[in-house]
N, C-alpha and C positions, 0 to 999 in steps of 0.2 A: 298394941304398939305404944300408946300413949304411957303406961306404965312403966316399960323400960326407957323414956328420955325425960330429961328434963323440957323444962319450959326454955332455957336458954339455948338446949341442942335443938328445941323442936324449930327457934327463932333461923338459927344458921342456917336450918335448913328451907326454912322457907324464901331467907334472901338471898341463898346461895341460887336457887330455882327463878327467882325475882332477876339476878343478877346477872345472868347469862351461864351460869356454871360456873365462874370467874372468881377463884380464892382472891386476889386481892382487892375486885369491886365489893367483894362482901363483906373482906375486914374492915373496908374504909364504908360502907353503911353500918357494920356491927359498929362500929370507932373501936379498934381492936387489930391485933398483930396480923400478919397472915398467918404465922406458925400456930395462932390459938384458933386460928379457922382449924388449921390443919390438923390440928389437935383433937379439936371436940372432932372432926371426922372419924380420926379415929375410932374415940371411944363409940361411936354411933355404931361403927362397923363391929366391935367386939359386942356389944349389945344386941345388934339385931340380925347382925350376919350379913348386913344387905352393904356397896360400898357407893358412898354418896354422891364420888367425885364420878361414878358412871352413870349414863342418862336413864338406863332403864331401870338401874338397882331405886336411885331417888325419885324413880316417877312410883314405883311400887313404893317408896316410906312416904310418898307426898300422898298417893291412894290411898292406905291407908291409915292417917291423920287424919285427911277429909273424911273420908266416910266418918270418923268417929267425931269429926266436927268439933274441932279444939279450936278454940276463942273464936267460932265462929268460919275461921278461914276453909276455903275449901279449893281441892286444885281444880284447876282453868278449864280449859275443853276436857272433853273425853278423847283421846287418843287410843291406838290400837297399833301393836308390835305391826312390822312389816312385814311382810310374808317372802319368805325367801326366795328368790328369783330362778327358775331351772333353767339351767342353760343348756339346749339342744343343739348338737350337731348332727350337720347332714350328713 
């Protein structure tokens, strides 16, 4: 993963995840437009297939960053998909 982003997309996205998920709390920590948030998402998504603005596509590019431990940062708790709920009727 580290190979296909830059250091500035790998930034977005870590203060996008810092951020709440929140394109404009993150342009105003990048100091930058929202459309260039919107922007580098883009390319991230034509890059790695995965899309940033969904929770679980960027908890998989934020897993994978950390593991490979880029400047150090590494993502927060360990989390785990929910397990879908079966709904029975009597």
């Amino acid at each position: 993963m580290r190979e296909l982003l830059t250091e500035r997309e790998i930034d977005f996205l870590f203060c996008f995840a810092d951020c709440d998920m929140k394109t404009q709390k993150t342009a105003l920590a990048m100091d930058c437009h929202k459309a260039t948030v919107t922007r580098a998402f883009g390319v991230i998504y034509r890059k790695t297939g995965y899309d940033p603005t969904e929770f679980w596509d960027l908890y998989e590019i934020l897993q994978q960053l950390g593991k490979e431990g880029i400047n150090g940062r590494q993502v927060g708790r360990e989390m785990e998909k929910p397990h879908r709920r079966v709904c029975r009727r009597a």
